[in-house]
C-alpha positions in Angstrom: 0.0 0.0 0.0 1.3 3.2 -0.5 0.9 6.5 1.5 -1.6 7.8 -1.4 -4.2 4.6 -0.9 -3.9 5.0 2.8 -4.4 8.3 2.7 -7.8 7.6 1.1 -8.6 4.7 2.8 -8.4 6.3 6.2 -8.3 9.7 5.8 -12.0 10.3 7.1 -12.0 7.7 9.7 -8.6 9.2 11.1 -10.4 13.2 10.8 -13.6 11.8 12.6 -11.1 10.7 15.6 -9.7 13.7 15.9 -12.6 15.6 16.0 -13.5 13.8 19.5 -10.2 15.7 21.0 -10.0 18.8 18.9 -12.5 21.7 19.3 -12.2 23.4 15.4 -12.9 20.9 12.3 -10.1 23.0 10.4 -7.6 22.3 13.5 -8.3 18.9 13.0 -7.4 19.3 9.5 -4.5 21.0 10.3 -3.5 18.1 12.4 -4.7 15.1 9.6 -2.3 17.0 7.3 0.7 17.2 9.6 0.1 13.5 10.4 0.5 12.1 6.8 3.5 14.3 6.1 5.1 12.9 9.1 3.9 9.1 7.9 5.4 10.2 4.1 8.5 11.1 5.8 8.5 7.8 7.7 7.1 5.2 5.8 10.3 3.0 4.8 10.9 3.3 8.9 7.6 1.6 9.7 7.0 -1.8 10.6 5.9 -3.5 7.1 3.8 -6.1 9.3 2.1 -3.8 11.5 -1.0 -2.5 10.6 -1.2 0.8 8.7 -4.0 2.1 10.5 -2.6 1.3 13.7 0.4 2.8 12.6 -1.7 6.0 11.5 -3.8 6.4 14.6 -1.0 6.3 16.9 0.5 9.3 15.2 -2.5 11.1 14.8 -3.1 10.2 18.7 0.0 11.8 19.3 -0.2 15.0 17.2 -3.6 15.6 18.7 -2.2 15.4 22.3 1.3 16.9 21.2 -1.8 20.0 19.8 -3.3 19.9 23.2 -1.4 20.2 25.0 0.3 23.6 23.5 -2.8 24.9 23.1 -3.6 24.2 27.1 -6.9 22.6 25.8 -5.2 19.1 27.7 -7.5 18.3 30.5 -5.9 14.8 31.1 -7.3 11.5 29.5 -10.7 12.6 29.7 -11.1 14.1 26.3 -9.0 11.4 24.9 -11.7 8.5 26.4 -13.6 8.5 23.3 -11.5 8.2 20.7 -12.7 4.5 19.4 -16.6 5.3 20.3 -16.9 2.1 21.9 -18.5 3.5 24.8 -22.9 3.3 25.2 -23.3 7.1 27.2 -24.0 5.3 30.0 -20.7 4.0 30.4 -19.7 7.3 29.0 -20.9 9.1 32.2 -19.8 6.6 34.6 -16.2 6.5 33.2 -16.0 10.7 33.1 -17.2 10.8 36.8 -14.3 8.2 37.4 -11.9 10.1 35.6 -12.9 13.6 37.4 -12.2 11.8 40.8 -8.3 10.9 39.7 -7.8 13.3 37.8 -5.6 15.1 39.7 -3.8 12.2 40.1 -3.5 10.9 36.9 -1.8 14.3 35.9 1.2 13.1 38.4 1.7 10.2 36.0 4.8 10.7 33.2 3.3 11.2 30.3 4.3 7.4 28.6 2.2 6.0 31.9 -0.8 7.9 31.3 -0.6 7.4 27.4 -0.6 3.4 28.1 -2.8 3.9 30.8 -5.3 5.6 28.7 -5.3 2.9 25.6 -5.4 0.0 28.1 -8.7 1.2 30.2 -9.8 3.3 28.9 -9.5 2.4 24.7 -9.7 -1.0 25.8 -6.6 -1.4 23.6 -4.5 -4.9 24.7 -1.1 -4.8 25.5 -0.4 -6.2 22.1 -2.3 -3.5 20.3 -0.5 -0.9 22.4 3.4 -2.0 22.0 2.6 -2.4 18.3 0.7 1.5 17.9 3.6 3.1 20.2 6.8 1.2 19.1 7.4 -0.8 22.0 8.0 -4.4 23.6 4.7 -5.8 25.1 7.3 -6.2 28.7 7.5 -2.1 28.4 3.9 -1.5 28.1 3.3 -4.2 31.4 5.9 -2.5 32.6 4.3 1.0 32.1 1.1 0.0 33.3 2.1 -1.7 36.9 4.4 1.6 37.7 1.3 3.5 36.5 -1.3 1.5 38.7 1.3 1.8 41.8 1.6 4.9 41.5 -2.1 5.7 41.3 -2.8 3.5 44.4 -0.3 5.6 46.7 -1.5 9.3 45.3 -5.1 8.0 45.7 -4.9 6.5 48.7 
């Protein structure tokens, strides 16, 4: 596949993600664009048996937070819970009330613990999903997560 098929293969399915984190539909343009320049510039880099679009949605994951963050718009995980849609609202309520109770905490966590964090609860993302979309060895995203829950358990507690 090249970049030009993916791009039209998942172009509107990667824009309607970002939407969920980023207030303006041209921002969220702005950041679709900047995403598939930085894929053109790496595609002989990526892994050739690793999904595209998992390839494609972590970077457009982490352009939209990368945006969010310098714009101050980054509230923690909370606008980032929705990204897949798998939620009903109900669940949808219950996990934002959850989120507004540790939030504070959660904000202590390194960045890398709350990104993992994030696609394991609360995209429902498996470990395997996760080390393949960021990069790394399934051992570092464990490895992530257990520093991330032990953390939370001593700033909740």
């Amino acid at each position: 596949m090249t970049i030009e098929n993916a791009y039209k293969k998942y172009a509107q399915q990667l824009l309607r993600s970002i939407l969920k984190l980023v207030p303006s539909h041209e921002e969220a343009q702005d950041i679709l664009h900047d995403a598939f320049v930085r894929a053109q510039l790496n595609w002989e880099k990526r892994n050739p048996f690793s999904p595209i679009k998992w390839w494609l949605e972590a970077i457009v994951k982490n352009l939209a937070i990368d945006y969010l963050r310098k714009q101050k718009h980054y509230e923690n995980s909370d606008k980032i819970a929705l990204v897949d849609g798998s939620l009903n609202v109900e669940e949808d309520i219950i996990l934002k009330e959850q989120i507004k109770a540790i939030s504070p905490s959660v904000k202590k966590l390194s960045p890398r613990q709350r990104q993992v964090l994030t696609m394991y609860i609360i995209d429902r993302s498996s470990i395997t999903n996760i080390a393949t979309t960021l990069g790394i060895k399934e051992k570092v995203v464990k490895m992530y997560l257990n520093r991330a829950k032990k953390r939370l358990l001593k700033l909740v507690a």
